[in-house]
C-alpha atoms as an extended CHARMM CRD file, in Angstrom:
* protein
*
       103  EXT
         1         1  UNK       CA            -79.3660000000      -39.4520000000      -13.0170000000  PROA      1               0.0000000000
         2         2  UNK       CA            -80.1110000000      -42.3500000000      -11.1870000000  PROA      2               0.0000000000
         3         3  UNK       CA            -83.5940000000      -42.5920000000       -9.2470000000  PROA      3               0.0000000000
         4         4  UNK       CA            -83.2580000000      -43.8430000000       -5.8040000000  PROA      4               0.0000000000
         5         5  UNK       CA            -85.5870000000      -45.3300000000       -3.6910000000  PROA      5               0.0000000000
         6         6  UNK       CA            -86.0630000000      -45.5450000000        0.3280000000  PROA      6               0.0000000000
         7         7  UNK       CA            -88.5960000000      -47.3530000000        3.0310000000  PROA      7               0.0000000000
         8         8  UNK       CA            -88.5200000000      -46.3690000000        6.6520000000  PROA      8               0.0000000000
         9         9  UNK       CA            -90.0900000000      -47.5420000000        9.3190000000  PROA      9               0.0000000000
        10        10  UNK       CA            -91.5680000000      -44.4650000000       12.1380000000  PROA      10              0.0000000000
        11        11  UNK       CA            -92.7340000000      -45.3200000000       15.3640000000  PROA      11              0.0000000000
        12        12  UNK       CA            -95.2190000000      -43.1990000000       17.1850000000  PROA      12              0.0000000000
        13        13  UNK       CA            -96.9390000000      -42.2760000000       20.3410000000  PROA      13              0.0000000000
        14        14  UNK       CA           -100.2680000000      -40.8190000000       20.7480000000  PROA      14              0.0000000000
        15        15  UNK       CA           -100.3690000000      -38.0040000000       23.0180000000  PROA      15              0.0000000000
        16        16  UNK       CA           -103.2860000000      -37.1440000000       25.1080000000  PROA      16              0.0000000000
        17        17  UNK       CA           -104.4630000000      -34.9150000000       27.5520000000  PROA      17              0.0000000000
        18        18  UNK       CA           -104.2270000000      -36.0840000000       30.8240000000  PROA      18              0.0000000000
        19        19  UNK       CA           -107.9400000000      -36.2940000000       31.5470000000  PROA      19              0.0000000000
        20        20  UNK       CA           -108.2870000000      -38.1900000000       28.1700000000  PROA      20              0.0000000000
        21        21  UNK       CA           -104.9710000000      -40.2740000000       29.0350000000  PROA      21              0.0000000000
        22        22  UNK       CA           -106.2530000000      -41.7770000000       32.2860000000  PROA      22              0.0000000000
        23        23  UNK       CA           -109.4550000000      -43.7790000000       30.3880000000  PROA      23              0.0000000000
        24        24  UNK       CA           -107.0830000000      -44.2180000000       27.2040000000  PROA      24              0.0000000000
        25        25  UNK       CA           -105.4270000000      -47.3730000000       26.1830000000  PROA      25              0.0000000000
        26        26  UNK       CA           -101.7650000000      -46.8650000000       24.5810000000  PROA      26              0.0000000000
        27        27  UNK       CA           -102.0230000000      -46.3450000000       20.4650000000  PROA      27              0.0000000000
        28        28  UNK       CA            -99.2650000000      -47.3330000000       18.6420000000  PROA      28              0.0000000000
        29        29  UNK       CA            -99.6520000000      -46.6900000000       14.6190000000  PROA      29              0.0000000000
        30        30  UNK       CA            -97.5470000000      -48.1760000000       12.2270000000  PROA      30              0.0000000000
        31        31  UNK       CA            -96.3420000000      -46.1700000000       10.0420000000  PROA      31              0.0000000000
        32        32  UNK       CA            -94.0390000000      -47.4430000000        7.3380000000  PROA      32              0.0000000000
        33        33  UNK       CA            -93.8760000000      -45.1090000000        4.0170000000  PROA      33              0.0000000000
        34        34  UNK       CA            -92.4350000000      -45.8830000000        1.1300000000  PROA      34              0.0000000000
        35        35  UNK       CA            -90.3220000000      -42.7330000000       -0.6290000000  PROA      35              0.0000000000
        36        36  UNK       CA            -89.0510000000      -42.6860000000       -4.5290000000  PROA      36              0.0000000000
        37        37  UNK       CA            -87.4750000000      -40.1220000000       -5.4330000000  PROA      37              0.0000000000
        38        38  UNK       CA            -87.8060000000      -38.7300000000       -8.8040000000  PROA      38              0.0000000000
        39        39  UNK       CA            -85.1820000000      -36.1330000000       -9.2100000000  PROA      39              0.0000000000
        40        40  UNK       CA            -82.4410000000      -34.2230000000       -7.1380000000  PROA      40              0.0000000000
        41        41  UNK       CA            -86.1090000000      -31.8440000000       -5.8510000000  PROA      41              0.0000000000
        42        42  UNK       CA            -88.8570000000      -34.2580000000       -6.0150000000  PROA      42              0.0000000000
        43        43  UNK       CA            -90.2140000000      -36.8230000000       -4.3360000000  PROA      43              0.0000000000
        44        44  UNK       CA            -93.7650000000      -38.9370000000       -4.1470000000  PROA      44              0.0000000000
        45        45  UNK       CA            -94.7930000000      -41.5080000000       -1.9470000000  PROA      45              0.0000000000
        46        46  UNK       CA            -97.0610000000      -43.3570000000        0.1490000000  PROA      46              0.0000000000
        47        47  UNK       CA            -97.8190000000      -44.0690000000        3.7990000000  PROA      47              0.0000000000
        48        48  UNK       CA           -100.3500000000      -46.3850000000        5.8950000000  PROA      48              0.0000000000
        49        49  UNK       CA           -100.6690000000      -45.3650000000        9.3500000000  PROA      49              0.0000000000
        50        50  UNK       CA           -103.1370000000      -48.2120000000       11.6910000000  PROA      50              0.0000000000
        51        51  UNK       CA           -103.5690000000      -47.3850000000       14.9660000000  PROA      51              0.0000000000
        52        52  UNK       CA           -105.7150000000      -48.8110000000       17.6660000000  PROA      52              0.0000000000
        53        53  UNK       CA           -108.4800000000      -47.3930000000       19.2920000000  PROA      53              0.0000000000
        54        54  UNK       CA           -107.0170000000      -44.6590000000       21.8520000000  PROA      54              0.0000000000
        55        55  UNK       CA           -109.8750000000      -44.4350000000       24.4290000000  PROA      55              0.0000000000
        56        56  UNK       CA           -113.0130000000      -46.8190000000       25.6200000000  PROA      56              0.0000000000
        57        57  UNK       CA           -115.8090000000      -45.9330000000       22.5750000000  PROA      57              0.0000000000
        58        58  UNK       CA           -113.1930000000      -44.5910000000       20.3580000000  PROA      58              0.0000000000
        59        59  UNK       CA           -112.8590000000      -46.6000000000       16.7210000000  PROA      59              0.0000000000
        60        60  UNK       CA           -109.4090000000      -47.0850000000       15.1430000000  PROA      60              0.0000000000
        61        61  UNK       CA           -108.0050000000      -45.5140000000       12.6040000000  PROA      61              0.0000000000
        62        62  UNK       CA           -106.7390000000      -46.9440000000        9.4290000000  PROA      62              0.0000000000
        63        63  UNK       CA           -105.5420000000      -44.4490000000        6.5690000000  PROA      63              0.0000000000
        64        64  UNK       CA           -103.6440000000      -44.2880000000        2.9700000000  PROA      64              0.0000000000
        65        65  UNK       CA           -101.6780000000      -40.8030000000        2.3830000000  PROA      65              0.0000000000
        66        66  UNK       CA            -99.7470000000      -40.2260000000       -1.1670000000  PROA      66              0.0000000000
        67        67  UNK       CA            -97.6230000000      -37.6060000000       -1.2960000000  PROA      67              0.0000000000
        68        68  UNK       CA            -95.2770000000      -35.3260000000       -3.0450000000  PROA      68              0.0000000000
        69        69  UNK       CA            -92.4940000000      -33.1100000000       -1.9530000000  PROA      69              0.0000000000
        70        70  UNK       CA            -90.2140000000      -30.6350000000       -3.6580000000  PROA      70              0.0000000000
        71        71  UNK       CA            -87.0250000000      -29.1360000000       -2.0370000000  PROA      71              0.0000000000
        72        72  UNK       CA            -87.1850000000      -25.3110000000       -2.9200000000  PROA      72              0.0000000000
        73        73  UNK       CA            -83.9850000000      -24.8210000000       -2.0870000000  PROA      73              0.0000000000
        74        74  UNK       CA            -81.3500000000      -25.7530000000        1.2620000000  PROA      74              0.0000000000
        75        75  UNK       CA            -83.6300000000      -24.2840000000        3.8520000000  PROA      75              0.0000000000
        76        76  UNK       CA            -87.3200000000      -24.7380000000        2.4590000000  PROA      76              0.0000000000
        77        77  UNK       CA            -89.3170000000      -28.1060000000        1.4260000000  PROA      77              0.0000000000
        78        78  UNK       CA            -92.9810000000      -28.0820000000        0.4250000000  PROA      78              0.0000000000
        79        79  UNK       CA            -95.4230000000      -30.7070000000        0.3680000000  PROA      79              0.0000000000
        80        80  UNK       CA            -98.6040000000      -31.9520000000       -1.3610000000  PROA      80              0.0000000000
        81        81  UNK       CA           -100.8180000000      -34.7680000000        0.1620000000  PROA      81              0.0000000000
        82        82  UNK       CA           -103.9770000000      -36.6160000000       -0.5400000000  PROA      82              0.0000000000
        83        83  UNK       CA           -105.1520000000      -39.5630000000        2.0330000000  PROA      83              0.0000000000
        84        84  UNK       CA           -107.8050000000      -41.6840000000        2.0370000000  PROA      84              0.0000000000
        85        85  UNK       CA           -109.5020000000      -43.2950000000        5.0920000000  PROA      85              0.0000000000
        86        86  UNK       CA           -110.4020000000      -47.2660000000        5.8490000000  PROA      86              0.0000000000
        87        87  UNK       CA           -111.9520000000      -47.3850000000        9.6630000000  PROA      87              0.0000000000
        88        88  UNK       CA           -114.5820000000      -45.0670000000       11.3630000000  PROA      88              0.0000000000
        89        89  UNK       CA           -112.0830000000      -43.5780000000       13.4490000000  PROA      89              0.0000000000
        90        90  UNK       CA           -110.5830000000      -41.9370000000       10.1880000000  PROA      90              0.0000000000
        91        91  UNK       CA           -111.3200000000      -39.2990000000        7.8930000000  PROA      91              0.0000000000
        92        92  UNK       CA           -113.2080000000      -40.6850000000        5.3110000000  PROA      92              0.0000000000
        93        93  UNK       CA           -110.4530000000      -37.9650000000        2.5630000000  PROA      93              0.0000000000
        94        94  UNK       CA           -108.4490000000      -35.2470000000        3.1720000000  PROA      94              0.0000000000
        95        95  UNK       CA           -105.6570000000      -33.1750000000        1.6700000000  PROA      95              0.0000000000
        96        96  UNK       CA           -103.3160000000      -30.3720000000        2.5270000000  PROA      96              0.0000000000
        97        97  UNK       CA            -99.9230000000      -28.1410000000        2.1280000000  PROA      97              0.0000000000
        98        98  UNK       CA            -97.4750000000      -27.5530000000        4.0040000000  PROA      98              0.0000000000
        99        99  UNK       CA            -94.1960000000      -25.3060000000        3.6020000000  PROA      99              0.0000000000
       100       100  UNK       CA            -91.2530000000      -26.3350000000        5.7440000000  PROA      100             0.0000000000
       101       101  UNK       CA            -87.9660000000      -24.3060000000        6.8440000000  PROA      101             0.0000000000
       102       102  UNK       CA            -84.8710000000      -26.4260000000        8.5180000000  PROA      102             0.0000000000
       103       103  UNK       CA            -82.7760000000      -24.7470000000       10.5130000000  PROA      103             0.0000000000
């Protein structure tokens, strides 16, 4: 089988409250991960996401997330992730789960 691989770029927008939008400044991360995927079910990656400070005080955030996702079948995807923060406006580790449905 042959192993394919993929890079996409994601633009996105912070969204704030609008008490905490009217002091904020607009944060725009970058977001570009980088997919390979291993079989016709699995997949593993990385992502950095950067994004500036999004109010006055506020530090910005710079973090590394690996990941790996298996389709279960047409419907449902899960996913395993690990990330490591850079800036004081980031967690300094985390992990988590998550089950997906499409529909």
């Amino acid at each position: 089988m042959e192993k394919r691989r993929s890079a996409f770029w994601l633009p996105v927008g912070a969204a704030l409250s609008a008490a905490a939008a009217a002091l904020a400044s607009p944060a725009w991360p970058c977001t570009p991960p980088l997919d390979y995927r291993i079989d016709e079910r699995d997949s593993a990656g990385l992502a950095y996401d950067a994004r500036d400070r999004v109010a006055p005080g506020a530090s910005p955030q710079s973090e590394l997330t690996a990941f790996w996702a298996r389709k279960l079948d047409r419907d449902w995807k899960s996913q395993a992730y690990v990330l490591k923060g850079f800036a004081n406006g980031s967690p300094d580790w985390g992990a988590g789960l998550s089950l997906v449905r499409s529909f």
